[in-house]
PAVOPA-875818 format. One record per residue (C-alpha): residue in one letter; x, y, z. Coordinates in steps of 0.25 Angstrom, whole numbers, plus 5000, padded with zeros to 4 digits. Each point is the difference from the previous one (the first is absolute). Example, Ala and Ser with C-alpha at 12.3 -4.5 7.8 and 13.67 -1.06 7.14 Angstrom:
<atoms>
A504949825031;S500650144998;
</atoms>
This chain:
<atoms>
X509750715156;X501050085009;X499350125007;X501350084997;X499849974985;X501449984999;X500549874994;X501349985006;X499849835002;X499349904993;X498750045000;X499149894994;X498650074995;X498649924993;X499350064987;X499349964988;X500749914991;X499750064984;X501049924992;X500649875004;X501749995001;X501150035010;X500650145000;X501350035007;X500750134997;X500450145007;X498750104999;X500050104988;X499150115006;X498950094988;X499450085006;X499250104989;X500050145007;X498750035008;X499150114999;X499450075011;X498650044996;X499950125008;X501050074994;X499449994985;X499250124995;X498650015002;X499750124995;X500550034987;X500150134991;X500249944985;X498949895000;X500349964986;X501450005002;X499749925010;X499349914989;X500950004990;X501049955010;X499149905005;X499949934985;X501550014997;X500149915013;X499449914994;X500550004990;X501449985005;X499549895010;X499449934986;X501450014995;X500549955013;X499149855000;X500449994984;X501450005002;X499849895012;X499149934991;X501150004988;X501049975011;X499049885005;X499949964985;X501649994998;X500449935011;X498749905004;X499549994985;X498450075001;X499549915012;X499750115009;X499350104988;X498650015006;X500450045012;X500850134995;X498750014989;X499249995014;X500750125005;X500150104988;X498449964999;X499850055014;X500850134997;X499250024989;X498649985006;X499450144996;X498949985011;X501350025011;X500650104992;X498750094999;X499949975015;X501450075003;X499950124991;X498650025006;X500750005014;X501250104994;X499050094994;X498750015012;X501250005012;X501050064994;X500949905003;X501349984996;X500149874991;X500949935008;X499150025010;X498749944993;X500749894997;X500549965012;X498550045008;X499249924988;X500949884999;X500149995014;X498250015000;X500349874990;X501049925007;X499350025014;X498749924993;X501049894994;X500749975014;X498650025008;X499549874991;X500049865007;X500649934986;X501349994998;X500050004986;X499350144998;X500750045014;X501550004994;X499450084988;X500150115011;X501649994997;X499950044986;X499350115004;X501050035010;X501249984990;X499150084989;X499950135011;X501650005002;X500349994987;X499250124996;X500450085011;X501449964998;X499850064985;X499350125004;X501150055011;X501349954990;X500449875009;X500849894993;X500249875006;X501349935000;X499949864998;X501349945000;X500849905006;X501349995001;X500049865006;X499149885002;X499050035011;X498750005007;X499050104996;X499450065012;X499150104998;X498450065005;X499549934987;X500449984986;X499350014987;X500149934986;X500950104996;X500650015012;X500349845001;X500650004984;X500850124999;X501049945011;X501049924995;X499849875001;X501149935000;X500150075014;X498649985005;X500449895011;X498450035007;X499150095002;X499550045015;X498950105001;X499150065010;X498750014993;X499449914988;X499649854998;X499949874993;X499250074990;X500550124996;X500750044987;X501449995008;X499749885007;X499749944987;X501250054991;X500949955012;X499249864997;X500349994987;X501550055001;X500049895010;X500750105011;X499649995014;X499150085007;X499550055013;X499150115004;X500450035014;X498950085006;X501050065011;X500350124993;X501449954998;X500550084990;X500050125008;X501049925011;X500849894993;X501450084995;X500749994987;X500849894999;X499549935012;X500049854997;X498449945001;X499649874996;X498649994992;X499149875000;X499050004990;X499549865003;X499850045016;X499950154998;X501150015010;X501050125001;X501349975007;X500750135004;X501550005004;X499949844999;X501349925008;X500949894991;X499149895003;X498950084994;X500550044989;X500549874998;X498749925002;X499450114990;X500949974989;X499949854999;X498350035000;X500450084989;X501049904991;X498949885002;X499050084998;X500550074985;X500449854997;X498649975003;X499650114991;X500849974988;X499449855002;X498650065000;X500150084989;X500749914991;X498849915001;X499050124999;X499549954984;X499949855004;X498449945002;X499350025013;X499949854999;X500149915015;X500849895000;X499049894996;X499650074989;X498850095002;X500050134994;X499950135007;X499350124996;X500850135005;X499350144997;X500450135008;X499250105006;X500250154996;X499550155004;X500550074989;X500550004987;X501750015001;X499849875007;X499849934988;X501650004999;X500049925011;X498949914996;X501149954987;X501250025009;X499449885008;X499349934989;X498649995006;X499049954992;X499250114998;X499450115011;X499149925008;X499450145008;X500150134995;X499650105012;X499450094992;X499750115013;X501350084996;X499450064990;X498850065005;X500950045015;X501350044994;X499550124996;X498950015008;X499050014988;X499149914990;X500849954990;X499550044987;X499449884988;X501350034994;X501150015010;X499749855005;X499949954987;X501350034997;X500649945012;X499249874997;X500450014987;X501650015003;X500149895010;X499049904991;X501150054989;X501149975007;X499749885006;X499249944989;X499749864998;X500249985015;X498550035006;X499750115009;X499050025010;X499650135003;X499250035012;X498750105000;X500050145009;X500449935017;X499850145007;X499649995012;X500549955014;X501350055001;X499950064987;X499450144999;X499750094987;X499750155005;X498650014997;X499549864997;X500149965014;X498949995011;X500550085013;X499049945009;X500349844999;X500449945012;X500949894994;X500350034986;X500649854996;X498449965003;X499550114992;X500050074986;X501249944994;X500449944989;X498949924990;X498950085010;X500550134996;X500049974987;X498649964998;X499650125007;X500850104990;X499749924987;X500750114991;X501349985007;X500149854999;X499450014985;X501250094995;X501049925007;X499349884994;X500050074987;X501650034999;X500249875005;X499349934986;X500450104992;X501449965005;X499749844998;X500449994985;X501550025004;X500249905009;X499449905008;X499150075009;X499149935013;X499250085010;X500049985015;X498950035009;X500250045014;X499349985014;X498949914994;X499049965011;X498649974993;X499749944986;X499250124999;X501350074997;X500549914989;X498850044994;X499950135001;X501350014994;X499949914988;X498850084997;X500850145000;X501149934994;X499049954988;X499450134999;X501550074998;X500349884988;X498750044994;X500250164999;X501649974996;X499249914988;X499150104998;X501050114998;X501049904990;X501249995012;X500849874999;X500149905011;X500249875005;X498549955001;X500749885008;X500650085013;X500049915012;X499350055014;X500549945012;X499550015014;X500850035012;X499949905012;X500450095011;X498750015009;X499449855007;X498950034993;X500449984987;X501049885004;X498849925006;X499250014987;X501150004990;X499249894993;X498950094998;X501050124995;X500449904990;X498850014990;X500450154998;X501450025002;X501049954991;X501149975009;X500450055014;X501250055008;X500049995015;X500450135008;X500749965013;X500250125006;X498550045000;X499649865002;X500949985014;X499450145005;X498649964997;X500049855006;X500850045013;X499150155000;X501350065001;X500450144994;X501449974996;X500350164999;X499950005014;X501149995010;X499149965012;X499649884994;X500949964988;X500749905009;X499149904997;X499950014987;X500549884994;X499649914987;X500649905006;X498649995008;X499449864997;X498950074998;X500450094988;X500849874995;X498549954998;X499650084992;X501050024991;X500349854999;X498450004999;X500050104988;X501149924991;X499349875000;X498650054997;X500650084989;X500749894995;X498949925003;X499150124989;X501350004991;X500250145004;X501250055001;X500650065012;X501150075005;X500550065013;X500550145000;X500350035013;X501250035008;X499849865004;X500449964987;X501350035002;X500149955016;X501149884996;X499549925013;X498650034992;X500449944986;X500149855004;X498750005007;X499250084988;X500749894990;X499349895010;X498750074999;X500049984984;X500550154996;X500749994988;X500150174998;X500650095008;X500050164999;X501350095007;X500650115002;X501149984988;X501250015009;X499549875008;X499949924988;X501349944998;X500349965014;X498249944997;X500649934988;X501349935010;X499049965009;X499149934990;X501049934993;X500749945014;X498649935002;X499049904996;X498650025000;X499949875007;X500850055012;X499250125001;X498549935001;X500749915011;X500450125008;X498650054998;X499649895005;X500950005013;X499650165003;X498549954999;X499849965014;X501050135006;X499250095007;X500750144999;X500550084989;X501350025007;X500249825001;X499750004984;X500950114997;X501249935009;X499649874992;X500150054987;X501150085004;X500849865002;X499549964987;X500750144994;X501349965006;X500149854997;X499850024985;X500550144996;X501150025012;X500650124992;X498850085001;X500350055013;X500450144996;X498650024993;X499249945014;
</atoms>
């Protein structure tokens, strides 16, 4: 980046990919007014005025999300609703609320200024968290403070455009992302945010391109000034020449080609070409996912990350709360399965007050199926809401961070003793719910033979697992070079875990990122995996892949990386395969 900050050349700059597509337009520039802080009152005479005005803020910001929402429903159907129903819940929370008018009446503060000290206090814990997932949460927050503050002071926010361009701005929100128009919405480029926040995955499912920059760029790229955005490379081309620009526009042609192609074939069987059927679930985190889970006709949720709802709002969910959210997304999506999985805090996962300040290295202490053996009534309620949601659709339960067969034990006797006390007080359940073990630590990999007399199917975590085998913490930047799954040493064990559980007639899925790796699919097929769990978005380009192939190819690639030594040599290999057989793929690799 110039040290000027002047972009008066090309300027070629590298960010974070967040929706995939080729954006080339001049720059539209929204940039919401800021508020300096210091300039709020902090020592109010009218408390209650104060108060009063407080509460019509939210109201006009409640207003504010329902007309996006209606806006969101006219022009994109209902396939965003939970995330807008997300927000207004947020807004609502009467525990936040209560803790803004405390601050108003004990500091006298003016109500702008609450809400900008107590929202800020919040976001600072999302953005200080290792996970991603619950980290971008931190923007809502964000988006929630400005929008408040912007009703409190009288601020309005122009959203139009007058021509098709790039949306360059410090971050955007749901609303933000559907009020503008979008059939001048080229891109979107902006300086905060990730794959996984509520933008990033509007601009997905809107199929526009977008780039968080993390160069500030908003405050120096001009109005009008041509940019380029890569959402396949997270590139940003500022000023670009004609060769460019030119280079640029035929990515974009073959790749909206290769879109309309993909798309078209979206509804068809996950079937390889020598006729083996293909099982293809998506992963989710929270609930306005299910959309995407229909859009790109999974079959069924293969992981529900159920941690959102405990970290979101920093609390414990009550009986009630997580059974309604079970109980939509079995709704919705029934008679596809989906497997739910219990309480994973821990590691980079943290719960205020649920947490051991002392542990030395959190991913090898009290996480996950250890924590919630140690706090019995938290994993009894959440086991609770999820039977009591099971009669509405077809509900499994996963298990995570299984080391010992202890632990299947312990948890089928909680498990039976929450049936029994739902019996005992006339609730309606399904008295067949599935529980299924995770195979994400060596341990359990070695002996999934044994695991198999209490579990009732499996799925393989590869993320964990790789960490765990190579005794690499992948969260941390010194080290996470060399993590790779690639390693023939995690390729053991997951080849090891499908064939003794094919071997028990269990079934078993892999939900990890590895999953949806395309140079990974062949080699898994090989291996005898027959059922696959993603990200929704990488499904269509998993089901292109399958049905390039034959089964028979892949178990003689297996066999060829079989005496490789290195994970980067299998990678390269199977990365060959990729190309030979699905040569169009390339804007996905």
């Amino acid at each position: 980046m110039p040290k000027n900050k002047q972009f008066n050349k090309t300027v070629k700059l590298s960010g974070i990919a967040t929706s995939p597509g080729i954006a080339i337009g001049p720059a539209f520039l929204f940039r919401p007014l800021s508020i300096n802080i210091a300039e709020l009152e902090s020592n109010v005479s009218d408390v209650e005025y104060e108060i009063k005005h407080f509460e019509d803020a939210i109201s006009k910001v409640s207003n504010q999300i329902s007309f996006a929402h209606h806006n969101s429903q006219q022009k994109f159907q209902d396939q965003f609703a939970d995330i807008f129903e997300s927000q207004q819940a947020f807004l609502k929370d009467p525990v936040l609320i209560n803790e803004i008018k405390q601050k108003i009446k004990e500091e006298k503060h003016s109500a702008a200024l609450a809400v900008s000290v107590i929202l800020a206090e919040k976001s600072e814990h999302f953005i200080n968290l290792e996970n991603t997932y619950f980290r971008e949460r931190a923007y809502d927050i964000i988006d929630l403070k400005q929008k408040l503050i912007n009703a409190l002071l009288g601020i309005d926010i122009d959203y139009q455009l007058s021509k098709p361009s790039i949306v360059v701005a410090d971050m955007l929100s749901p609303s933000d992302t559907v009020n503008f128009n979008r059939n001048f919405i080229l891109g979107f480029l902006t300086d905060k945010g990730g794959s996984n926040s509520h933008a990033a995955i509007l601009a997905r499912g809107l199929r526009i391109p977008s780039v968080v920059n993390g160069y500030n760029l908003s405050k120096f790229i001009q109005p009008d000034q041509l940019i380029i955005v890569d959402g396949f490379q997270g590139e940003i081309i500022i000023n670009p020449d004609e060769k460019t620009k030119e280079k640029y526009l035929n990515i974009q042609v073959e790749f909206i080609d290769f879109e309309n192609k993909l798309l078209s074939e979206i509804d068809k069987e996950a079937v390889t070409a020598d006729g083996h059927n293909i099982r293809l679930s998506a992963n989710i985190e929270f609930s306005h996912e299910v959309n995407d889970v229909k859009v790109n006709h999974a079959d069924g949720v293969g992981l529900f990350r159920t941690e959102s709802l405990f970290i979101e709002k920093q609390k414990e969910p009550s009986e009630e709360d997580q059974f309604e959210v079970y109980k939509k997304i079995l709704e919705q999506l029934n008679p596809q399965p989906v497997v739910i999985r219990t309480l994973d805090l821990g590691g980079d996962k943290i719960l205020e007050g649920y947490s051991s300040d002392n542990e030395m290295n959190p991913f090898l202490g009290w996480r996950a199926i250890r924590f919630c053996l140690d706090r019995p009534g938290i994993f009894k309620t959440q086991l609770r809401a999820i039977l009591k949601a099971s009669v509405y659709g077809k509900a499994q339960i996963l298990i995570p961070m299984i080391s010992s067969i202890e632990e299947i034990m312990g948890v089928r006797k909680i498990f039976d003793e929450v049936k029994k006390e739902l019996r005992d007080t006339g609730v309606s359940f399904d008295n067949n719910v599935p529980i299924g073990v995770m195979i994400e630590t060596p341990a359990a990999a070695m002996v999934i033979e044994h695991h198999a007399k209490y579990a009732d199917f499996f799925s393989i975590g590869t993320n964990d697992l790789t960490q765990y085998v190579l005794a690499i913490d992948r969260t941390n930047d010194k080290v996470s070079k060399y993590y790779n799954t690639f390693n023939p040493a995690v390729l053991y064990f997951i080849e090891y875990s499908i064939k003794t559980a094919k071997q028990s007639n269990k079934e078993i899925t892999l939900c990890g990122e590895f999953a949806a790796v395309p140079q990974a699919i062949p080699i898994l097929l090989g291996m005898g995996l027959r059922h696959f769990s993603m990200n929704p978005f990488y499904l269509p380009e998993a089901k292109k892949i399958i049905r390039s192939i034959k089964v028979e190819e892949c178990v003689n690639l297996l066999d060829e990386i079989r005496p490789l030594d290195t994970g980067q040599a299998i990678q390269e290999r199977c990365n060959k395969f990729i190309k030979k057989h699905v040569p169009d793929l390339k804007y996905l690799m």
